[in-house]
N, C-alpha and C positions, 0 to 999 in steps of 0.2 A: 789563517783568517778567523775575527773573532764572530760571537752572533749579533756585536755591535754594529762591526761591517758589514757582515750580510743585510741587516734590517735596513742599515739606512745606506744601503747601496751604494757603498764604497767602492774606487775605482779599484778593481783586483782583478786575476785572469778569470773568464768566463769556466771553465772547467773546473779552477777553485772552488767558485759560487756554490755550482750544481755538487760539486761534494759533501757544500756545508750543506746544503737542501738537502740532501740525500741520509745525511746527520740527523736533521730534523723531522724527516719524515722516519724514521727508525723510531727515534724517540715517542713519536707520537703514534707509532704502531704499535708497540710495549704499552702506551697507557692505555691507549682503547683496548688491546689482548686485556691486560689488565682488570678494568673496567668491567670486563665481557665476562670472566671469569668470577669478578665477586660477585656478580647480581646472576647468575645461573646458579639459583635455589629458589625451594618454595615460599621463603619469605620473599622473594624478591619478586614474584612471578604476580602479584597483584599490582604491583607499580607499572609492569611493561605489558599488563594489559590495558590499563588506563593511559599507558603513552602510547597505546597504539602500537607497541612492539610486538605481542603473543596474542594469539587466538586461543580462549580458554575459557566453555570446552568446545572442543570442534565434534562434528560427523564426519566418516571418511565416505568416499562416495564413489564411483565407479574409475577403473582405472583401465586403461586402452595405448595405441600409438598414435600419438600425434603427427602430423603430415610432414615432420621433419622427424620422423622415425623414432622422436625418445616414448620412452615410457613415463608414462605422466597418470596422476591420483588428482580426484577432484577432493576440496578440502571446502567444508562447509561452515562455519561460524555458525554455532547457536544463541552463544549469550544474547540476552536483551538487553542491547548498549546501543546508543550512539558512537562512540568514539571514535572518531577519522583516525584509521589505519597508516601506518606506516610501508605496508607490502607492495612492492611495485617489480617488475618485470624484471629481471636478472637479477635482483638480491637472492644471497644463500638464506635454506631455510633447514630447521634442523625439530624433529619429530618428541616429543615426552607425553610421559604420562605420570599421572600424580594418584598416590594413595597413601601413604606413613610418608614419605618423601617424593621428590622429583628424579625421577627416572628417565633418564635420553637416550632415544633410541641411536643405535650405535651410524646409519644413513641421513645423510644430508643429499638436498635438495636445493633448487634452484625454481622461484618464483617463473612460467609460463606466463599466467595470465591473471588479472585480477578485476571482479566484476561484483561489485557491491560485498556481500555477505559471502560471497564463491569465489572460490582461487584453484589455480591450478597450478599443478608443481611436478615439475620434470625430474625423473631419478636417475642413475646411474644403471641401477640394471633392474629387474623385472623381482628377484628372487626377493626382498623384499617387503613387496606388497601385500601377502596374506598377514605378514606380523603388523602392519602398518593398518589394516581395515580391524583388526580382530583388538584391537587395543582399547582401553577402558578409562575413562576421565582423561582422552587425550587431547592434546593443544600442539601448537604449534607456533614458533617463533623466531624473531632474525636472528642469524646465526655471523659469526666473526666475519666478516669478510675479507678473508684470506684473500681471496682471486684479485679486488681492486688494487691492495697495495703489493701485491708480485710484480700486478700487472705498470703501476705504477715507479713501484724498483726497476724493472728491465728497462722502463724507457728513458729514466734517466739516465743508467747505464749506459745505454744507446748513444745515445745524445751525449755523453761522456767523453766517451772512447770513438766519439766520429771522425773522420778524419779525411781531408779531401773530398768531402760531398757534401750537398745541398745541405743535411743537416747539420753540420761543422760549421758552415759559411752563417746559417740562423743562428744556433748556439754564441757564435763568436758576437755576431750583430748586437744579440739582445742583451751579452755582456758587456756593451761599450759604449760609449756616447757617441760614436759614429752615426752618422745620417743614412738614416735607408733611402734607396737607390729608387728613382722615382723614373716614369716614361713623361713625354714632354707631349703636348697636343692641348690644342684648343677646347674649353670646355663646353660640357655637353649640355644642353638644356631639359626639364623635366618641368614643363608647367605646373605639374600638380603636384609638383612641391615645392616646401617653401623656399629660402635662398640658405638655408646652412644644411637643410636637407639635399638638397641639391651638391651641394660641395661635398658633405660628405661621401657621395656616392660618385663622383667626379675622384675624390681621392684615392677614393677603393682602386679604382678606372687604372688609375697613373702608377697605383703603389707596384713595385716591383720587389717588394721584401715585406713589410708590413705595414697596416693601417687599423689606426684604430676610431670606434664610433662610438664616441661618450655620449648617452642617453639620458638626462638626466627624467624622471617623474612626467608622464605624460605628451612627450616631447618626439613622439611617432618614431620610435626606434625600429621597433617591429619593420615598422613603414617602409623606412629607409633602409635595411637590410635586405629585405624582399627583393627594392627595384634594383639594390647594387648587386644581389644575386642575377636575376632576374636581364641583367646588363651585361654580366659576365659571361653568360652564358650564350650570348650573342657573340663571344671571343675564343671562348673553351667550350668541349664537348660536355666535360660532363665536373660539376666541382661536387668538395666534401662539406656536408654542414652536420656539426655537433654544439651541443650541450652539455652542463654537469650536471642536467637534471633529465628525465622522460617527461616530464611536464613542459619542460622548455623547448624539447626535441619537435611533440607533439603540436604548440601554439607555435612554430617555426614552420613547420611540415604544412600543417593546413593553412597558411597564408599562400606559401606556395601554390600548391594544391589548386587553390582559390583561385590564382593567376593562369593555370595551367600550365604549369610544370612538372613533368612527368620525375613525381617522389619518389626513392625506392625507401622506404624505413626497415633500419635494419631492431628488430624486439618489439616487444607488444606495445600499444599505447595506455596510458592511464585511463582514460574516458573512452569508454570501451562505448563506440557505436559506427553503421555500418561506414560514413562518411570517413573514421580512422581507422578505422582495421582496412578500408579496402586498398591500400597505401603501404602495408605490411608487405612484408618479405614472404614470410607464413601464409598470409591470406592469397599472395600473388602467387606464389608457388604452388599450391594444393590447385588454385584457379585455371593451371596450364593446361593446354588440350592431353600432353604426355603423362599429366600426374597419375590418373587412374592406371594407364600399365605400370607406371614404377611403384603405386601402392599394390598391386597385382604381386610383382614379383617379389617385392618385400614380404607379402603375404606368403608369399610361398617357402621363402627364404625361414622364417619362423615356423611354419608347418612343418619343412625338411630336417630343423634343427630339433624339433620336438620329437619327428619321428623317430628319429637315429636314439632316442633316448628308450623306445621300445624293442627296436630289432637294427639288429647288423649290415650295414649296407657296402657292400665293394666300389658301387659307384657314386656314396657319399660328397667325397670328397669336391668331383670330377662334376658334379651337378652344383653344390656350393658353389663352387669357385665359377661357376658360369654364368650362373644367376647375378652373382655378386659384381661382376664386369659385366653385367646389361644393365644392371641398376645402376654401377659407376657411371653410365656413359650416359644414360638419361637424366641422372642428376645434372652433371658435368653441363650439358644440352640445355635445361632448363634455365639455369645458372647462369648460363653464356649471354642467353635471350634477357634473361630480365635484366644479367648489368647493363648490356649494352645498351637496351631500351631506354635507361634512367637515365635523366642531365643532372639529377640529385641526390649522391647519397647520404641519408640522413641516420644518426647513432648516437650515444653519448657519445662522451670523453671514453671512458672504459670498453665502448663499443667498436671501440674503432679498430681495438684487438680480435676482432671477430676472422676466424680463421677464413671465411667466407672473402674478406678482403684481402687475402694473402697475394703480394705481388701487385695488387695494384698503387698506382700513383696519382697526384691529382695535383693539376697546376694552381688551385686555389681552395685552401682551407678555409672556410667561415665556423668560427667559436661565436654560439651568440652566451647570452648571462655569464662571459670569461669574468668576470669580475666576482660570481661566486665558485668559480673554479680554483683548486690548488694549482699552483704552476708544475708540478709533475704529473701532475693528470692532464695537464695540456700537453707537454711531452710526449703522449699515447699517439695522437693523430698527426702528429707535427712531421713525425717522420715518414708519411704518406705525400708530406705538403710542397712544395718549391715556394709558397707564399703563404703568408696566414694573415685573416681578418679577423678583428676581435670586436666584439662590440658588448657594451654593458654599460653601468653605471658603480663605481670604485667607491661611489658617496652614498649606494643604498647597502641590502644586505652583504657582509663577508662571508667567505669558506667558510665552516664549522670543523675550529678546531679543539682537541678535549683539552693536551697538554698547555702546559702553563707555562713549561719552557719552553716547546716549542712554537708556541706562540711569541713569546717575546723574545725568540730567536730572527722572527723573521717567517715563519712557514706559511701563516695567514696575508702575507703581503702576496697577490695576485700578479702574474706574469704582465697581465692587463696593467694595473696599476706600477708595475716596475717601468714598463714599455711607456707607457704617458708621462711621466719622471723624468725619464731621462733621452726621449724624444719626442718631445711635445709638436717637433714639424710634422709629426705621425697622425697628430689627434685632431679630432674634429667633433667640437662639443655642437650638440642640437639645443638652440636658445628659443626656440618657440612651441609653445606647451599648449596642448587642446584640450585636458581634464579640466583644471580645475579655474574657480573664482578666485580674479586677483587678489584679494586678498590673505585668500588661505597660499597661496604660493610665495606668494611675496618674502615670508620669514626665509622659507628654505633657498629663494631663489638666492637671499641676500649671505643666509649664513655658509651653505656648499658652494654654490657656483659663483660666488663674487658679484651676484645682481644681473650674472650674465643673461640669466633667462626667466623672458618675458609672455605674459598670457596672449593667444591669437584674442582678435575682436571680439569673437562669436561665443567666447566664453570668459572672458574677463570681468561681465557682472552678472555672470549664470547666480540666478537663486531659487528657494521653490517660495518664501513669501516676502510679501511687498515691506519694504522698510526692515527686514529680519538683518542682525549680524551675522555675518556668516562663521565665524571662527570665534566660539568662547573657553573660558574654563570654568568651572567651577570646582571652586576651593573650596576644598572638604572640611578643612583645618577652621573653618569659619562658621560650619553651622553646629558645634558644641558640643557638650559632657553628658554621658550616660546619669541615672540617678547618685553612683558612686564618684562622681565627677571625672573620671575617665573617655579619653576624649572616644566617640563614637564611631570615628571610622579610624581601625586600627588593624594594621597589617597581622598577621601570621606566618610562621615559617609551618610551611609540611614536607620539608624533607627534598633533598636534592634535586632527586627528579625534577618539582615539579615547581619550587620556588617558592612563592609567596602566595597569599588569597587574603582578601579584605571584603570581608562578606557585606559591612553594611554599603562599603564602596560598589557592589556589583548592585546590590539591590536599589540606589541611587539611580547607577546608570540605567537599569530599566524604566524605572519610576519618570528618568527625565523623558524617555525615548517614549513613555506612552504620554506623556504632557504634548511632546514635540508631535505627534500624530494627532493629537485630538484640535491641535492649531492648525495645521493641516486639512484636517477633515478626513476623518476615515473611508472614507467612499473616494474621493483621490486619489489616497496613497493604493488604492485597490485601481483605482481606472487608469493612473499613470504609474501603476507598476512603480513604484518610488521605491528604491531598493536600499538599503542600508547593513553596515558592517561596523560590528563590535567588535572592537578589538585590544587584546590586553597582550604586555610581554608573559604575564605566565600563564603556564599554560592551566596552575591549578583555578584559577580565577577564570579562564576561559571554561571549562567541564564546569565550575560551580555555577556564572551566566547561562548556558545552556538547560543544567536543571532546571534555574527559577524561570526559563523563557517556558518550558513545557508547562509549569505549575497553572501560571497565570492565563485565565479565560481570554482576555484582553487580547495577546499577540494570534491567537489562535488562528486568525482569518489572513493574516500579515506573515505566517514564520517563509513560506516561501520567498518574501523577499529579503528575508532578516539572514547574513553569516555571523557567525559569531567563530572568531578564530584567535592566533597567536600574529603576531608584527608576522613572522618567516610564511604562515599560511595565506596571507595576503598579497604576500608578493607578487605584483606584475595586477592586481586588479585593482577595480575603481569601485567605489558605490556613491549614489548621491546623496546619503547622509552615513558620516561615519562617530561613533563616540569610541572615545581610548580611554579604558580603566587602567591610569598609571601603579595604583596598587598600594605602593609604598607610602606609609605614615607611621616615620620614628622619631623619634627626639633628639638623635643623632646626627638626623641626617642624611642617612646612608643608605644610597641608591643601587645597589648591585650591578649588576651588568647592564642596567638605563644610561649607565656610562657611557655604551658605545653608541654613538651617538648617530650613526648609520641606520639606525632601527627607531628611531624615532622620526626620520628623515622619511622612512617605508609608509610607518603609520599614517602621518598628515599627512603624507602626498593621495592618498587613496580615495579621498574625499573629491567629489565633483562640487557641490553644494553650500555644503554643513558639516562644522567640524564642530566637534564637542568633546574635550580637553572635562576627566575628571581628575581630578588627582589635590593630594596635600601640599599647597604651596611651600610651607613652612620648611618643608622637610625637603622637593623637590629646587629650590630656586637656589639653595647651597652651593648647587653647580652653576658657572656661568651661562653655560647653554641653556635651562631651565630657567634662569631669572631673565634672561634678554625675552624669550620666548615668552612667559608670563608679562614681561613689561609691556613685550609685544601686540600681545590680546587684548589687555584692558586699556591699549591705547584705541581698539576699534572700536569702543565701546561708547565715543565720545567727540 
């Protein structure tokens, strides 16, 4: 089988497929190891502090047992930065310290918890921790992550080599143009939703192999996944719902939550407050009436083992091992109470490997954002599953993948997006949208979804002023030459990381955003909380917007309702006025990775209101997608 076939889904045996995948995810393990390897040095350690990869320089801060018995150091950030952090709850972390060179410390660690400027981070053993407090200009940063793609190998393996069970029978399905297997029964009604909302979660109902829920941009996904959970559970005891993100675990979990469905989340959440944590695994577990005798005998258990490191003891052993079988059996106890209790387990993709869920099964799998998932990391929960429910959108963000070949092999192509291909009886696109003003929807509706989807009433001529366009660009390429006759808004490269920056383009987009409030009235955009989000693809252009927002007196009374982020940090939100610094201005032409045109699809969709398009036409409209799009806007104009 070649990577032509795999990409474009050529009929072959399903076992073939997952070999060539299995191909491509190797590949693409070596480039990131790779990768990981050239940029761990000290030239390299100011680029992944400013991406948000290393904390540098940190304070180490008290270290104790967590209520799930590891040994865990609290880690402090001091620098005076802004930079939104890349550290989230089960990523590996790995300890340095810098003086002539970067020195790493030989212990790796695993992210606990993370809470602004403060993180916690679980160790393997206790011995350690004196070297890890005593340490001098140290930092701290993500480290290879081994455990995802092990954990990722085994399950294709899995899934590989199944044979005669439920997961053989999925494997074979998703390799074929065969029709999944559906129940029959009259459909159910949900007044309070719309009529493709409705079907979708009617489909989930029937599906007896799989279904999928194409989301497009403001079009109540969330919504509809909730009630077909929420449905299901009226059928089965208890199902599995994962993500490839803890941000997406998270907005999943408290919907639930919301409806009163008793969530168990298995890892910490991102937005660390009491409404998420009290939904945790960790927080529920410590909360049991039994937790303080089994912290007791744990207690004890580390005194006995301290002791015996003073004096000799005959009945050592005989006391260990007894303590250690009263602590088993209250864990065990604990453990029993809280599954049972839940109708939802909630985890990533990668969490579904949680030795905590060893042995159990679950007659329905819910993947929500499966469309920025790898299909081997769907593989992880699958084989917990007898069914699985996907839902996303194939037309917003993809996986993030590094390599080049295995990208154009195929490894970026989504199990989600394979499954809608090649059984579209599966799918069920949602065509009615509540974000945004027809006419900011209109382009994407026409150019992703076929025109399929339409704005509800209630906001199809949402705006904030009377007679305003709601959807412009301004062409940079048009207002002129420096004294040297060099055109004035002119891109830059700074270096892989971080892409591109066009400084007088960022300082525009400010300039327009404070014209765009003073039409407003500044005492509005304060009374109606008028929220807005700057957004560019790179990220170096997004940190340089940020500095000039702090500079300027003007945004001072506003920044809390101002984001300024990257297309992938918006994901999944809305604001009511959005501007996108496209960046790019050459005389070539040439758009970088603006190419994929999924990410430009994120950006305009985010917009309730007022969209505001900066960018160089000249150089932007060279692509088809860009000139429709520019033709598009300055036909609203008129």
């Amino acid at each position: 089988m070649t990577y032509k076939q795999y990409k474009n889904n050529a009929p072959v045996p399903p076992v073939q497929a997952l070999l060539m995948l299995r191909k491509l995810l190797e590949t693409e393990y070596e480039e990131e190891k790779e990768e990981y390897r050239r940029h761990s040095n000290a030239e390299a350690l100011p680029r992944k502090v400013k991406r948000g990869d290393a904390w540098f320089p940190v304070r180490m801060g008290r270290s104790y047992y967590n209520s799930l018995n590891q040994q865990v150091i609290e880690v402090h950030r001091t620098a005076d930065d802004d930079v939104e952090h890349n550290f989230e709850f089960g990523r590996p972390v790995c300890f340095f310290s810098v003086s002539d060179k970067i020195r790493f410390h030989t212990v790796t660690g695993t992210v606990s918890y993370v809470d602004g400027d403060r993180m916690v981070v679980s160790l393997p053993d206790s011995s350690s921790i004196p070297a890890l407090q005593n340490m001098e200009n140290a930092g701290v940063q993500l480290f290879f992550d081994e455990t995802s793609y092990r954990l990722m190998f085994e399950a294709l393996d899995r899934a590989i080599n199944a044979k005669g069970n439920r997961l053989a029978y999925l494997r074979d399905l998703f390799g074929s143009r065969r029709a999944p297997e559906t129940f029959t029964f009259a459909p159910m009604r949900f007044p309070w939703l719309n009529s493709t909302q409705e079907q979708a979660v009617n489909n989930v109902l029937r599906a007896k192999d799989v279904a999928v829920v194409h989301g497009p941009p403001g079009t109540g996904k969330t919504t509809t996944l909730v009630e077909a959970i929420y449905e299901t559970l009226h059928r089965e005891n208890q199902v599995m719902v994962c993500a490839q993100s803890n941000m997406a675990v998270d907005w999943i979990s408290e919907k639930l939550v919301d409806r009163g469905v008793n969530v168990l989340r298995l890892g910490n959440p991102t937005r660390v407050n009491d409404k998420m944590l009290s939904f945790t695994y960790e927080r529920r577990f410590e909360a049991h009436p039994d937790y303080p005798q089994l912290w007791s005998i744990r207690k004890a258990i580390r005194e006995l083992r301290g002791a015996r490191n003073r004096r000799y003891d005959d009945s050592y052993h005989t006391k260990l091992d007894r303590l250690k079988s009263r602590a088993t059996e209250i864990e065990i106890r604990i453990n029993a109470e809280m599954f049972g209790e839940a109708r939802v387990i909630a985890c990533t993709l990668t969490g579904a490997a949680n030795r905590l869920l060893d042995g159990m099964k679950f007659a329905t799998l819910f993947i929500d954002e499966a469309a920025q998932a790898l299909e081997p990391a769907c593989w992880i929960p699958l084989r917990r599953a007898s069914r699985v429910i996907l839902a996303g959108d194939h037309c917003q963000l993809p996986p993030t993948v590094k390599s080049v070949e295995s990208m154009r092999g195929g490894l970026g192509r989504t199990l989600m997006e394979r499954i809608a291909e090649i059984k579209p009886e599966a799918v069920t696109l949602l065509k009615m949208q509540y974000r945004m003003n027809e006419r900011i929807m209109r382009f994407s509706s026409d150019w992703f979804y076929g025109g399929m989807v339409e704005s509800a009433p209630q906001v199809g001529h949402r705006g904030i002023l009377d007679y305003d366009t709601p959807m412009v660009w301004i062409d940079t390429s048009e207002i002129g030459t420096d004294n040297d006759g060099r055109p004035l808004f002119e891109e830059q490269f700074v270096g892989e990381s971080f892409g591109r920056i066009n400084k007088a383009e960022a300082m525009l987009t400010l300039a327009t955003l404070e014209s765009y409030f003073k039409k407003i009235g500044k005492q509005r955009v304060l009374d109606e909380s008028i929220d807005v989000g700057v957004i560019s693809p790179y990220r170096a252009q997004v940190q340089y917007v940020r500095r000039l927002i702090k500079k300027k007196e003007f945004f001072k009374p506003f920044r809390h309702l101002i984001s300024i982020n990257t297309v992938d940090g918006f994901q999944g939100q809305e604001r009511d006025i959005v501007l996108i610094s496209l960046v790019r201005a050459n005389a070539e032409g040439q758009i970088g990775f603006l190419r994929d045109l999924r990410r430009m699809n994120v950006a305009m969709t985010r917009a309730r209101m007022k969209l505001i398009i900066l960018g160089d036409a000249g150089t932007m409209t060279r692509h088809p997608f860009y000139k429709k799009l520019y033709e598009y806007v300055r036909s609203l104009e008129f």
